[in-house]
Every structure is written in C-alpha cells, then in structure tokens.
C-alpha positions, -999 to +999 in steps of 0.1 A: +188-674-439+220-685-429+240-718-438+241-745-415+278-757-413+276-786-433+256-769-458+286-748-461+313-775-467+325-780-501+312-746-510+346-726-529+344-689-519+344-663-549+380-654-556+397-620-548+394-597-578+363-613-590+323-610-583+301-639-578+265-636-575+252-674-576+282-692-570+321-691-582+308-707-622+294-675-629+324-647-611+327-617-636+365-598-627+358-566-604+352-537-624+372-508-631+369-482-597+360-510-574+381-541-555+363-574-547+375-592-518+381-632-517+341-639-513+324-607-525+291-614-539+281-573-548+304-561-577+294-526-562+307-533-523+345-517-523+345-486-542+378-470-543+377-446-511+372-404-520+402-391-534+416-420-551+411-439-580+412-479-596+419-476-632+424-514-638+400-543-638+402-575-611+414-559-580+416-573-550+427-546-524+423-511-512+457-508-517+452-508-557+435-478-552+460-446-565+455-409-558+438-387-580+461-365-603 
C-alpha cells in the first residue's frame, strides 16, 4: 500500500551507495558488483550491466561499473 503524502513527510530517503530495508538506521553500503541508488531498498536491484564489472563497495552509479579485462 502506498503512503499517503503526509505519511511521507519527514521520511529521509536511503542514501546513494547504501541499502535500506526498514528505514535509513539500519542502510548496509551497496555490495561489491552492484550500485544502490539514493532510496534503493533491494541490495540486489542494480547489478553491474553484462560485460562490466563493480569491484568496490558503496556505489552509487552505473557509471562505476568498469569493463571486464
């Protein structure tokens, strides 16, 4: 079910680079091969596209995705 606008006010979205499942006290930092957008809830949502690779943790953009050697 959906949020009613002021149900949604004073909520923080999950930072870019982090996961938050129940709320932004418990965001764990994106895991290596993935990126997690500002409000990404899914740790598993952006996987790096075929072909390329995230070798770091925290990401925050398809563009931190790097070719495969």
């Amino acid at each position: 079910m959906a949020l009613a606008k002021s149900e949604m006010e004073g909520c923080e979205l999950c930072p870019a680079g982090m996961s938050c499942t129940e709320g932004v006290a418990d965001g764990a930092t994106c895991e290596i091969g993935y990126y997690c957008l500002e409000g990404t809830s899914d740790a598993h949502l952006y996987l790096a596209p075929p072909g390329t690779q995230i070798l770091t943790t925290g990401n925050d953009n398809i563009t931190d995705a790097v070719g495969c050697p």
